[in-house]
Structure formats: C-alpha cells, structure tokens
C-alpha positions as CSV (number, residue, x, y, z in Angstrom):
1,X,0.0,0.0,0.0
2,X,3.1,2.4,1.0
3,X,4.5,1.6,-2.0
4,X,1.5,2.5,-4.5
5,X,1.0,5.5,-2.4
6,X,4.5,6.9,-2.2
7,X,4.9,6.0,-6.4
8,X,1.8,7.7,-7.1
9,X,2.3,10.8,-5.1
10,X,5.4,11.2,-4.1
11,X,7.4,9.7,-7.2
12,X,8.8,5.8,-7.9
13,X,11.8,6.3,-5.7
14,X,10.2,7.5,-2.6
15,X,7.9,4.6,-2.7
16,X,9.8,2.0,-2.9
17,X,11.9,3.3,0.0
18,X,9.0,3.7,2.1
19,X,8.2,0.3,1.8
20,X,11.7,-0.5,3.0
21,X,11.9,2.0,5.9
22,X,8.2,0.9,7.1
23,X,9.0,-3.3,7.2
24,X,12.6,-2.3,9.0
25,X,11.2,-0.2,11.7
26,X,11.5,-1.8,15.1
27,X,7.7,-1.1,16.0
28,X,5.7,-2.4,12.7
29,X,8.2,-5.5,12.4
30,X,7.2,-6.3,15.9
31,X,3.3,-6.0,15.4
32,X,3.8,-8.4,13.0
33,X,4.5,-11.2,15.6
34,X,1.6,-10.0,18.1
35,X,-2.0,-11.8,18.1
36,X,-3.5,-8.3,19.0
37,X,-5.9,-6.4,16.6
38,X,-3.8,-3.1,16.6
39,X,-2.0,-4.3,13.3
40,X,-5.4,-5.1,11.4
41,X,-7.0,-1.6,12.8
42,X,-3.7,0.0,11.4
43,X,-4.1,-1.4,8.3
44,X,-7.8,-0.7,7.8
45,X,-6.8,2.6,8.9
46,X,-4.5,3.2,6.5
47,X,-6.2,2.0,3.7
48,X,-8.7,4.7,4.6
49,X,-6.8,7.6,4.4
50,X,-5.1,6.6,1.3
51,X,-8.0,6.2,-0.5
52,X,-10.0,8.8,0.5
53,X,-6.5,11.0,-0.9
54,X,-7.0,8.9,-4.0
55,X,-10.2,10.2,-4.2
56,X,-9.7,13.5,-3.9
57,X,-6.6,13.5,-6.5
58,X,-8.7,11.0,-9.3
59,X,-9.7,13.6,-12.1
60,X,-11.6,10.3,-13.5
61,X,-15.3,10.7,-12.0
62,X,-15.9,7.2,-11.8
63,X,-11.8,6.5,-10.2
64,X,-13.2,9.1,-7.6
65,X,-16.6,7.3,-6.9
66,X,-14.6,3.8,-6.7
67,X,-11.8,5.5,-4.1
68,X,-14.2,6.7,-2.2
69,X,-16.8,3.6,-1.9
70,X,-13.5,1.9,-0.8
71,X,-13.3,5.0,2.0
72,X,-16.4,4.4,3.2
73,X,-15.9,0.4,3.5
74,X,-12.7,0.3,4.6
75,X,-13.8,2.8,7.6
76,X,-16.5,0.8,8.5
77,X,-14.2,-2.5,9.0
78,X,-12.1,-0.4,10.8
79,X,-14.3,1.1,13.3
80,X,-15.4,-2.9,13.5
81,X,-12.2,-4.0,14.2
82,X,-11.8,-1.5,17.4
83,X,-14.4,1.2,17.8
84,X,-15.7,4.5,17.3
85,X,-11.7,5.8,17.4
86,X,-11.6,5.1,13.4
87,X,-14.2,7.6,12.9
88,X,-12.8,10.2,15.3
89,X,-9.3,10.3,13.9
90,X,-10.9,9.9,10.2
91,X,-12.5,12.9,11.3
92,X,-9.3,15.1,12.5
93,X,-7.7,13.6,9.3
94,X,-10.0,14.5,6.5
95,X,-11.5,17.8,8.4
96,X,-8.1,18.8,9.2
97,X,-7.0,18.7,5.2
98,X,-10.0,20.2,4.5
99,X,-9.8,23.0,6.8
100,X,-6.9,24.1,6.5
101,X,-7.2,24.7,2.6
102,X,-10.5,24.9,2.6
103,X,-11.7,22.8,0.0
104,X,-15.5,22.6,1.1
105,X,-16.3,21.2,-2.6
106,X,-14.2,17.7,-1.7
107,X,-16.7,17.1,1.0
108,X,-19.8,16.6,-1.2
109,X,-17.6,14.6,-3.9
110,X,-17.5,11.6,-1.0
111,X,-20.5,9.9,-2.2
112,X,-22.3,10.6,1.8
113,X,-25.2,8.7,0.4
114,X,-23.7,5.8,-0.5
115,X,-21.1,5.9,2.2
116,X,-23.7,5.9,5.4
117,X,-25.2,2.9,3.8
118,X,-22.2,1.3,3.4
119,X,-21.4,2.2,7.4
120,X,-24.9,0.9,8.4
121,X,-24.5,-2.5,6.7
122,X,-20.8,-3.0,8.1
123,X,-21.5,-2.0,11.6
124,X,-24.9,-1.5,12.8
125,X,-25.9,-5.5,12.4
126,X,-23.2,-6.5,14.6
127,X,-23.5,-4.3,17.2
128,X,-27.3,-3.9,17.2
129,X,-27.0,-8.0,17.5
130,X,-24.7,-8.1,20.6
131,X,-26.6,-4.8,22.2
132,X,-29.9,-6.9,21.8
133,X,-28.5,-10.0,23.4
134,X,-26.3,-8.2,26.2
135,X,-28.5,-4.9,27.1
136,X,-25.9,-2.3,28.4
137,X,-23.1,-3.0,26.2
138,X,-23.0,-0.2,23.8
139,X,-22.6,2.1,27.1
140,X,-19.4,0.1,28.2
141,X,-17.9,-0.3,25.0
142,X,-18.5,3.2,24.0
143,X,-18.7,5.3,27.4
144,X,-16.6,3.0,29.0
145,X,-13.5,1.5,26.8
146,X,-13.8,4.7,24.7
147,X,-14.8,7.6,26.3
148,X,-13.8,6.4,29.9
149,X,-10.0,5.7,29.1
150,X,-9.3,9.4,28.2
151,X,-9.3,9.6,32.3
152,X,-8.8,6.3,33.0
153,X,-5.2,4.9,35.4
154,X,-5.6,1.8,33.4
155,X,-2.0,1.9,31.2
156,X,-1.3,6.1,32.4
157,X,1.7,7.0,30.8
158,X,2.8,11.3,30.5
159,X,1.9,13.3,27.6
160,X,4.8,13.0,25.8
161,X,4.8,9.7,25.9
162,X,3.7,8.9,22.4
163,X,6.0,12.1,21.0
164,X,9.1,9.8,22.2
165,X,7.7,6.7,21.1
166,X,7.1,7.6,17.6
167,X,10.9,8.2,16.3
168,X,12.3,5.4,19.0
169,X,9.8,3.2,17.6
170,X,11.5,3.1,14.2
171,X,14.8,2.0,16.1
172,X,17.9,2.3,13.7
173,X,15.6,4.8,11.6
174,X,15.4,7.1,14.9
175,X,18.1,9.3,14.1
176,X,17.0,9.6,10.4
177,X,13.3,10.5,11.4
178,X,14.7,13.9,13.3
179,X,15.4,15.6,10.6
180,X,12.9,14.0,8.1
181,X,10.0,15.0,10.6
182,X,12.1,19.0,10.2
183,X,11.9,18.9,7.2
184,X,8.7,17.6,6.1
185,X,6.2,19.6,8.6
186,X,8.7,22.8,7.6
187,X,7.8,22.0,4.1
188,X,4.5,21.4,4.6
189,X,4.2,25.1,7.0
190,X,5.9,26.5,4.4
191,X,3.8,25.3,1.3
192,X,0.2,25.8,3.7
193,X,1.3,29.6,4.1
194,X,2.6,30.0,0.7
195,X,-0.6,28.7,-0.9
196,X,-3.1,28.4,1.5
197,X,-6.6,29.4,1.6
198,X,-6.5,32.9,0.5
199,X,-5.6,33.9,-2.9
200,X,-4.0,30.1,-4.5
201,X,-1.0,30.9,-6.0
202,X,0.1,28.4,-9.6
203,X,1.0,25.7,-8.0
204,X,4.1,25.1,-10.3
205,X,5.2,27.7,-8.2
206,X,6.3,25.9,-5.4
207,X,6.2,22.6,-6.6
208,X,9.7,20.2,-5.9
209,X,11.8,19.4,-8.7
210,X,10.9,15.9,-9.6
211,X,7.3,15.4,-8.5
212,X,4.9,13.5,-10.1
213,X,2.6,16.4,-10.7
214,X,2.8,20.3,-10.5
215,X,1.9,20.9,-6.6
216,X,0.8,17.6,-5.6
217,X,3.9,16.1,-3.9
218,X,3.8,19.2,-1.3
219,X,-0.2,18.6,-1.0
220,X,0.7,15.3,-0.5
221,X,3.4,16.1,2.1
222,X,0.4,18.1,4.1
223,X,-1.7,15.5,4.1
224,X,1.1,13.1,5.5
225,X,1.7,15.6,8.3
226,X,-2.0,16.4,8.9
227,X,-2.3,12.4,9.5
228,X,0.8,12.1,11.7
229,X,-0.6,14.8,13.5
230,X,-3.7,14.1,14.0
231,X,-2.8,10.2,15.4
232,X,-0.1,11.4,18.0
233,X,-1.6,14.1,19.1
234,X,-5.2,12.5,19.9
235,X,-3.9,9.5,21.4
236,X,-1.6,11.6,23.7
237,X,-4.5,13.3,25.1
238,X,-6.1,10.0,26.8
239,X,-4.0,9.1,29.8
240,X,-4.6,5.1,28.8
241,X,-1.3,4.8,26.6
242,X,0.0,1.9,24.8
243,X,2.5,1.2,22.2
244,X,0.1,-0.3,19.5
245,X,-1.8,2.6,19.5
246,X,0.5,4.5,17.7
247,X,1.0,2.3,14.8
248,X,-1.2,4.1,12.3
249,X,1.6,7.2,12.5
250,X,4.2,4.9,11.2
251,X,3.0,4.5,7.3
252,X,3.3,8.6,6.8
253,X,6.4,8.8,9.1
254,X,8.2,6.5,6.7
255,X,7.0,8.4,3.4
256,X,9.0,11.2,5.4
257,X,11.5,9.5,6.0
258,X,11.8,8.2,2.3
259,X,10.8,11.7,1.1
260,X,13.9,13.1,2.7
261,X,16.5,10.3,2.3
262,X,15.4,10.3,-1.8
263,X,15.7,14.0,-2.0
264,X,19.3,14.8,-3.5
265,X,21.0,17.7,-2.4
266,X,19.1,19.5,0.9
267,X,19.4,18.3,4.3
268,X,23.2,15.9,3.5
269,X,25.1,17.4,6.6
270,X,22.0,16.3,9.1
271,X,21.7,12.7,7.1
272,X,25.3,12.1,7.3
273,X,25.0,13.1,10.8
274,X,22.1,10.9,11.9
275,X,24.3,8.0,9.9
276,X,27.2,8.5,12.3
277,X,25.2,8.6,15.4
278,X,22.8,5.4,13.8
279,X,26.5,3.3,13.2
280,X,28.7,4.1,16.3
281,X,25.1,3.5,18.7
282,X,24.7,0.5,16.6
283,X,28.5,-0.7,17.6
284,X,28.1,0.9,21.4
285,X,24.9,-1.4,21.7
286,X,27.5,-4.5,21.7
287,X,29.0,-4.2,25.6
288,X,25.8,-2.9,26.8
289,X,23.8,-5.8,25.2
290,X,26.1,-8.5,26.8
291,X,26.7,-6.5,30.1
292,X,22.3,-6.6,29.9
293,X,22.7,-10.3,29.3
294,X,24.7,-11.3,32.3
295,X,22.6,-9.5,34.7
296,X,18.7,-10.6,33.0
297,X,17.3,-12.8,35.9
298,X,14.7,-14.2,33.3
299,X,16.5,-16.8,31.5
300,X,20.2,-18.7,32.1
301,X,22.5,-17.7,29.4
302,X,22.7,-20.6,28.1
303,X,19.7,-20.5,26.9
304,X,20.2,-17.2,25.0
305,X,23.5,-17.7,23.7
306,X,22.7,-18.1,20.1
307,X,20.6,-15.4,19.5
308,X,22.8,-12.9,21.8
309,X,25.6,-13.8,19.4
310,X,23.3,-13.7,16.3
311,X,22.4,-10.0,17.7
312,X,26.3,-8.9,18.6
313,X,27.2,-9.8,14.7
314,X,24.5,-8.0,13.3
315,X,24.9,-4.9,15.3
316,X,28.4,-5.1,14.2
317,X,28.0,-5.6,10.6
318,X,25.1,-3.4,10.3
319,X,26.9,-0.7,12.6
320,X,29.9,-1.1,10.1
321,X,28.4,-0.6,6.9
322,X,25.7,2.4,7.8
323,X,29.1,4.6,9.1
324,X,30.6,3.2,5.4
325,X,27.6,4.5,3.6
326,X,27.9,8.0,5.4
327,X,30.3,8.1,2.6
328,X,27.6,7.1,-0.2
329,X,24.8,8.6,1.2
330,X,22.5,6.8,-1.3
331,X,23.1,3.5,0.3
332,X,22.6,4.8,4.0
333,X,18.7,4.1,3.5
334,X,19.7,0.5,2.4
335,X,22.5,0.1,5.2
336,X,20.0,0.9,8.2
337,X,17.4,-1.5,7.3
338,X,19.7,-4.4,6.7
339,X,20.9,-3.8,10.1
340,X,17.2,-4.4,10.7
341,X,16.8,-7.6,8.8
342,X,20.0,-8.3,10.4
343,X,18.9,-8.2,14.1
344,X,15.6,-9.5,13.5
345,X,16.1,-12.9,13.2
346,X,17.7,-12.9,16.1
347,X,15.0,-11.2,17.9
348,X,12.5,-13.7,17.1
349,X,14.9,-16.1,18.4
350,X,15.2,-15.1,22.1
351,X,11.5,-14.3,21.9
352,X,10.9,-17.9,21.3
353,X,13.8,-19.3,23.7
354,X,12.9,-16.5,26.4
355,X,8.7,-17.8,26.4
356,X,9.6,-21.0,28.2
357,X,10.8,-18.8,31.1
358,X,7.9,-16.7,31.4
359,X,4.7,-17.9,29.8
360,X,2.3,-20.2,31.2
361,X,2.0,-22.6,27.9
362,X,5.2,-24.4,28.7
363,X,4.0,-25.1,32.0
364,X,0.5,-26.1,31.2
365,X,2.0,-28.2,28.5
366,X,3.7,-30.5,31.2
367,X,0.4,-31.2,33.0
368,X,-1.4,-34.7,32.6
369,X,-4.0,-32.9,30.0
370,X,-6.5,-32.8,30.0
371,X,-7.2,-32.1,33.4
372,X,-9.6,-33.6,35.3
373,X,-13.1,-32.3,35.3
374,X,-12.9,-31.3,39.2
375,X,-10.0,-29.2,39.1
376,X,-10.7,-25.5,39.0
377,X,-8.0,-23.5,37.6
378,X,-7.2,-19.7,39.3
379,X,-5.6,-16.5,38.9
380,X,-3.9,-14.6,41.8
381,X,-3.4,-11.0,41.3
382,X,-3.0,-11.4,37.5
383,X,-5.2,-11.9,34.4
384,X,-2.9,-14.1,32.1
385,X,-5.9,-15.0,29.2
386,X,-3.4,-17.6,27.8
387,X,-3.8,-19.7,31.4
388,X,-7.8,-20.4,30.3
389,X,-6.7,-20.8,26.6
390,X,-4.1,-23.7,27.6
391,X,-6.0,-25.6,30.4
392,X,-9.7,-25.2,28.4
393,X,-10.9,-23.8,31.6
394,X,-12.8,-21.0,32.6
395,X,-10.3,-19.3,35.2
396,X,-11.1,-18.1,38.7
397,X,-9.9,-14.7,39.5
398,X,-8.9,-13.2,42.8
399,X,-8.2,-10.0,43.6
400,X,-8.4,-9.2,39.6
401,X,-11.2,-8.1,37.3
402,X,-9.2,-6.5,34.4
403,X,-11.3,-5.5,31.5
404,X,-13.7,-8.2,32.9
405,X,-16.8,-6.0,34.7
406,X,-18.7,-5.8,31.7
407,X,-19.3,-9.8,31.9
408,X,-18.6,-10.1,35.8
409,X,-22.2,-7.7,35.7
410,X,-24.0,-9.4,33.1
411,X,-23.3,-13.5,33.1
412,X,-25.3,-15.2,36.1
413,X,-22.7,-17.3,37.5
414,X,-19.8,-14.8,37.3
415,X,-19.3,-13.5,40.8
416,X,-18.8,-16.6,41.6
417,X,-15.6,-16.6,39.5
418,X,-14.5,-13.0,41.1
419,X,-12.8,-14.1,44.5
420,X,-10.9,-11.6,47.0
421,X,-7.6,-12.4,48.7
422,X,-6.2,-15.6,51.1
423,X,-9.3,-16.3,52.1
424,X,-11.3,-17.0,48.5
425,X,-7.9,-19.2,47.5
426,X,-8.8,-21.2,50.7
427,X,-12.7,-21.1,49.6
428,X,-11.4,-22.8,46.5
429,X,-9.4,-25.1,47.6
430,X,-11.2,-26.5,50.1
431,X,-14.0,-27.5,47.7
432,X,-12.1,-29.5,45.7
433,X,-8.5,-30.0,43.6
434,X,-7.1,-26.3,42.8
435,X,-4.7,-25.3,40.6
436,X,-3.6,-21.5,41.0
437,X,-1.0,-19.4,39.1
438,X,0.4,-16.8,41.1
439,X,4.2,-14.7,41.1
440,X,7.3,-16.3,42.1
441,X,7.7,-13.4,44.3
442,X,4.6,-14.1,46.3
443,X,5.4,-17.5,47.1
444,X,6.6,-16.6,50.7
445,X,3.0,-15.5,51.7
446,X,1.7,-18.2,49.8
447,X,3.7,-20.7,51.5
448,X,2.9,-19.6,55.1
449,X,-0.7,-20.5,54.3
450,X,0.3,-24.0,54.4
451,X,-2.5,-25.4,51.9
452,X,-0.8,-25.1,48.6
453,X,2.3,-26.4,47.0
454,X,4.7,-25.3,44.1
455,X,3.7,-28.1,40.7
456,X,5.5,-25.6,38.4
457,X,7.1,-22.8,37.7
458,X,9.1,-20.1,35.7
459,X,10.6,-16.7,36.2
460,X,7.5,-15.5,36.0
461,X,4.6,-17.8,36.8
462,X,4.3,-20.2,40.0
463,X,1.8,-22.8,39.6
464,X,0.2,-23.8,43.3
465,X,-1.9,-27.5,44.1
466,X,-3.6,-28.2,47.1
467,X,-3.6,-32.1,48.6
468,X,-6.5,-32.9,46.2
469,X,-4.8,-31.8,43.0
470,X,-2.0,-33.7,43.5
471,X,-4.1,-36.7,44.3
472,X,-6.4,-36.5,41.0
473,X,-3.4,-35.6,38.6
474,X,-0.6,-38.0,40.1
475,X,1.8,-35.3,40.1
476,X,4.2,-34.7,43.0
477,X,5.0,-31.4,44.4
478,X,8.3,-29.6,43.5
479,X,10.8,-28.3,45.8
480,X,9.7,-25.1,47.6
481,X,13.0,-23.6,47.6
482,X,14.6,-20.8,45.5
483,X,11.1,-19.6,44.0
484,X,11.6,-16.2,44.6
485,X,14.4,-15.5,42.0
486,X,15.3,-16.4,38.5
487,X,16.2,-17.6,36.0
488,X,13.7,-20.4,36.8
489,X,12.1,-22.8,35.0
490,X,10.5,-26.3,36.8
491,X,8.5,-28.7,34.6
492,X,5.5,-30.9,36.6
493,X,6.8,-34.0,38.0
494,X,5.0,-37.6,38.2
495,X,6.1,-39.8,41.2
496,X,9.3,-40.9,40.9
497,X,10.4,-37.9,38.6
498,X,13.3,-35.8,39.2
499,X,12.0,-32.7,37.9
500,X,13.8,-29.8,36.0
C-alpha cells in the first residue's frame, strides 16, 4: 500500500523506500508477531486515508466514486475491528486537510449517500445484535473502553509519551526520522502559508523538482503531516497509553523518511550526521547488550547464547556498513534497514527461547491434560488470558477483574468466578483440587498458608496444588525452595520424577 502511495504521489523512488523503511522499523516489524488487533485496525486505517486522498486526487469521476466507496468500506471494517476511534481520527484527518485549505467542494464529492449505507450494513448489524442480546453493552464499549480511558489509570503513561515513542519506535531509523519530521512539517508550513486558503497561487510555483505532478507532492506532504498529526496528538490526550496505539503514525512517518532520504542535495550534513550517530550507537549497543545479558534474571545464558551472538554480529555488521555509507549517502537508506533484517532474526529467536521462562504454555503443557473435570483453575493478582486458553478452563480470579466488569455484571454465575484475597484461595481449595497461578515473588506468603504447594514454575509464573490436586493428577509437588528468584524454569513432576 506504502509503495503504491508513495509512487503515485510522491514519485517511484520514494515509494519504494517507504516500503523499505516501514517493514525495517522496530515497532511495525514487531506488530507483526503479536495476536492483537492493533496491526489489522492500522491497516484498515490506513487504507482509509489513502483512499480517501486517492479520491480526492482521481480527475476520472468514476476513479473518484470507486476511491471513495472503498473510504467508506474500509472505515467501516475499521471502526469494527476497534471502535468508534476510526471515525474520530478519520475525522481530524479529513476535516483537518479540508480546513486548512479549505476545500469545502471535496466534502460533497464523497459519495455521503452511498457511504452511510455502506457504514450501516458494516456496523450496525453487529452491534445492534450483541446490544440486543447483552442490554448495556453499547454504554461500556463506547462510554466505557472509549470515552472512559481518556481519564482512566488503566496503562497512564505522560503526555509525551507517544512524542518519544514515535521516532524510538523506528529503532535504527530514529536518528534519520529527526530531521525527516524537520523537514517535512517545515515544508509542509511552508507550502500551507505560501498557498493556503486565501488567494492560490500556480502551484508550479512551489512545486519540488521531480514530482509526479505540478503541486501535488507538497499537497501530498500536508496530508502526510495532517495524518501524523492528528494520530499522536489524539492518542496523547487519553491518559490510557499503549505502544500499538500508535502504529497508524508509522506508514506517513516513513513516506517522510523516504521523502527526505530520496531528495538529493538538501538536508546531507543532518543525514550524514544521523548515519554517524545510527553506526557508532549500533556498535556501542554490543558491551551494553552483553553487560544486559549477564545481569537478566529471566533466563540462564545458556539459553540465549545463540541469538545474543546472532544479535552482537549483526549490530556489528550493520553498525559497520551504515558509518561506510555516510560516505555514499544513497546507500545509508539500504544500510540501516539491513541492520534491521540483520537483528531480527535474532529477535525472534530469544523471543521464542525467552517464552519458556515466562509464559504459562510451557507449563500447562507439562500437565497430565487434559485435566480432570474437578480441578478448578485460578488467577492470583493477575489476568494471564493464555492460562484459560491452555487448560480449556474457565479461570477463577482473585483479587483481579481486568477489563472483565462488563461480563462479571452481566453472566449469572460470574461473581462466583471473582474471588478476593487468602481467604477466596482457601474457599477454592477447600471444595475440591485447585490449581492457581500466582508470582514467584509471592510464594513466601503463599507458603505460610500451608495449603498449597509449588507443581511448576518459571521466572515469572508459579503454579500452586492443594492435597487434592495432586491426588487426582498423580503429580508430586516440587521443591519449595529458590522460587523467589530467576532464572527459573521447573517442569510438573510424576512420582518418581526428578524434575527440572
């Protein structure tokens, strides 16, 4: 999609490397390997904006009509796949071209009649379905997960959170986004002010050598800026902050980015610069990577040996040939993300070899499964979603509701499932076999209760039985001692086992 956009607007060569500076940022690469819907929503989200500045740029009536029906749809699956925020930053996005050029006549080109029915099919069904069978849930999803996190304490991270984020997110293109986010928003001022809404000027005028069409590269550069804009700066006003949120911003950060890499000439002294800093950080990163190695309590480094050497030769390599292409400054773009492709292999490596020391599968996994039909499964002071996934139970949670009210309000038998402190775990176990996750580092207290003992555990998940759980599984307990501190990782144990 970048690269269609960027050849179409912005000319071949900026396309292309905005394809390349978008798959080798840190942050997109990443969403790549999460099950979370933020990389969908940033898609749909994306398509949506481009098309909508397809429409707007088609001179073709019916190209316009068929960019815009694809507006309309691909705003409605995005406001399905997580809320009314696709319609609020569509909103800022569109309104905030529109205002500040004032091109009223581009509203009624978008097809309004067409588009609403398009919305109502897409979402009203769905939810009119759900609000029908659970009366109340349009006022928590909307007032509530919507509306309610702009205050909420649930994930409260500063203001600026999301302004550092942004360039950091991009990792080895962090340096390079400085001066590419300078020099596109001071273009984009500078165009805006030049030929704003009063008294349009030829646009030839101030058109960039090289553009696909008189004007419309520095349009285009607004409308990437408008869109950056508009996604940091209305996700920084709701104190409930996560990294996802901010992955629409990355598509027009990197046709910045590859706007002012492609450009010859302006702006060499800053990208040599940011090529220094990128290469000798990149080649710093090696004694502070191993010195972080030695001192993780998470997993032995044994276990992480591989892809900590994977990581040191690719930070090396990489670091090598971006300070080389300072030199050649039309092979830095192609220097910093190798160094990306470089790393990430290595990445994914430890991900996989680190999960054994801190998800629950691994430990599930080494249970007699499935379990018996008596044991209830719990939750102390946590709400890990992969426990019930694993054990095909429904999970009993003390001390914790999460995002969970909604249902812990609505299905009969739920409080039954919301327990408070020492004395719901003893509730629980005394009716029957109980198996109960809890943190390594709360095993003293747990301990001193006297009822439970350790059947598993990892650096960062302890996995409790009472008498009966043992009895109906054949498992034996595991030692009690050095629970508290990692690296840790003890499988179940039949009788006669050793353990690990």
């Amino acid at each position: 999609m970048l690269l269609a956009f960027g050849q179409r607007f912005l000319g071949p060569p900026t396309g292309r490397l905005a394809a390349w500076v978008y798959i080798t940022g840190l942050v997109p690469l990443a969403m790549t390997r999460l099950a979370v819907t933020d990389g969908c929503f940033s898609f749909l989200l994306t398509l949506t904006w481009t098309a909508w500045w397809w429409g707007r740029n088609s001179p073709a009536l019916r190209a316009r009509r068929r960019w815009y029906l694809i507006f309309w749809a691909a705003l409605g699956l995005a406001a399905m796949t997580k809320g009314i925020a696709a319609f609020v930053l569509t909103g800022a996005i569109v309104g905030g071209y529109v205002l500040l050029f004032r091109e009223w006549p581009v509203l009624r080109q978008m097809r309004w009649g067409w588009g609403l029915l398009i919305l109502t099919v897409i979402c009203v069904p769905w939810h009119w379905a759900v609000e029908a069978r659970e009366p109340g849930f349009l006022r928590f999803f909307i007032g509530e997960q919507h509306f309610g996190r702009l205050a909420s304490l649930e994930h409260a991270k500063a203001w600026w959170f999301f302004l550092a984020v942004l360039p950091a997110g991009g990792l080895f293109w962090t340096w390079v986004s400085l001066p590419a986010l300078g020099a596109g928003f001071g273009g984009a001022f500078r165009f805006w002010r030049a030929q704003g809404p009063r008294g349009l000027k030829p646009e030839s005028a101030v058109s960039a050598p090289g553009e696909p069409e008189a004007g419309l590269g520095s349009r285009t550069l607004v409308f990437l800026c408008v869109w950056l804009a508009a996604v940091v700066l209305l996700f920084s006003v709701s104190r409930c902050k996560l990294v996802p949120y901010i992955l629409p911003a990355y598509p027009p950060l990197a046709l910045l980015i590859a706007r002012y890499v492609g450009r010859p000439g302006s702006g060499r002294v800053w990208l040599r610069g940011a090529g220094v800093l990128t290469g000798a950080l990149a080649l710093a990163a090696v004694p502070v990577l191993y010195h972080f190695a030695l001192e993780q309590t998470t997993a032995p480094l044994s276990a992480i040996r591989i892809p900590l050497r994977a990581a040191v030769g690719a930070l090396v390599v990489g670091g090598v040939l971006v300070l080389a292409a300072v030199f050649r400054t039309r092979y830095l773009a192609l220097a910093v993300g190798l160094m990306m492709m470089l790393l990430a292999p290595a990445g994914f490596m430890a991900v996989g070899m680190v999960a054994e020391y801190r998800k629950v599968g691994i430990l599930v996994k080494g249970l007699p499964l499935p379990l018996p039909g008596e044991v209830k499964v719990a939750d102390w002071r946590s709400f890990d979603q992969s426990l019930g996934f694993y054990t095909g139970r429904r999970v009993y949670l003390v001390d914790e509701v999460d995002e969970l009210a909604f249902g812990r309000a609505r299905v009969a038998d739920a409080p039954d499932y919301f327990r408070s402190g020492p004395e719901g775990i003893r509730e629980l176990a005394a009716s029957g076999p109980l198996l109960i996750n809890i943190r390594p580092a709360d095993w003293g207290q747990a301990r001193a209760w006297g009822f439970l003992a350790p059947v598993a555990a990892n650096s960062t998940n302890l996995f409790l039985g009472n008498r009966r759980f043992f009895e109906v599984t054949g498992l034996e307990p595991c030692p009690g001692d050095g629970l508290g501190a990692g690296p840790l990782l003890r499988l179940p144990r039949t009788a006669g086992s050793p353990g690990q």
